[in-house]
N, C-alpha and C positions, 0 to 999 in steps of 0.2 A: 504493500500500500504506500510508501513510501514513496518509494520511484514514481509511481503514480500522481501524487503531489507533486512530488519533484516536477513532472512533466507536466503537469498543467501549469503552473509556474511558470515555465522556461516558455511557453506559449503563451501564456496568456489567455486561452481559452474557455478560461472559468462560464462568463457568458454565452458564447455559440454552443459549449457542451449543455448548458440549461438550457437553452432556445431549443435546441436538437430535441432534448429529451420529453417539453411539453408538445412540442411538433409530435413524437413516437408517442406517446400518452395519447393525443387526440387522436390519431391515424387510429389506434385501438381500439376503442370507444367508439369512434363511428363505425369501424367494421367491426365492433360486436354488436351496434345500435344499427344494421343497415335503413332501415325506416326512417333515423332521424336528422 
């Protein structure tokens, strides 16, 4: 886990990895919801 930090750090990514992952949250939700 470590290195992990380490690597979001070194990128900087902390934001697009949160954007990403409500993006893959919705995407799931609507195709467990197809009707809605």
């Amino acid at each position: 886990m470590e290195n992990f930090t380490t690597f979001l750090k070194m990128h900087g990514n902390c934001g697009k990895i949160r954007d990403g992952m409500s993006s893959l949250i919705n995407h799931l939700v609507m195709s467990m919801n197809p009707e809605s």
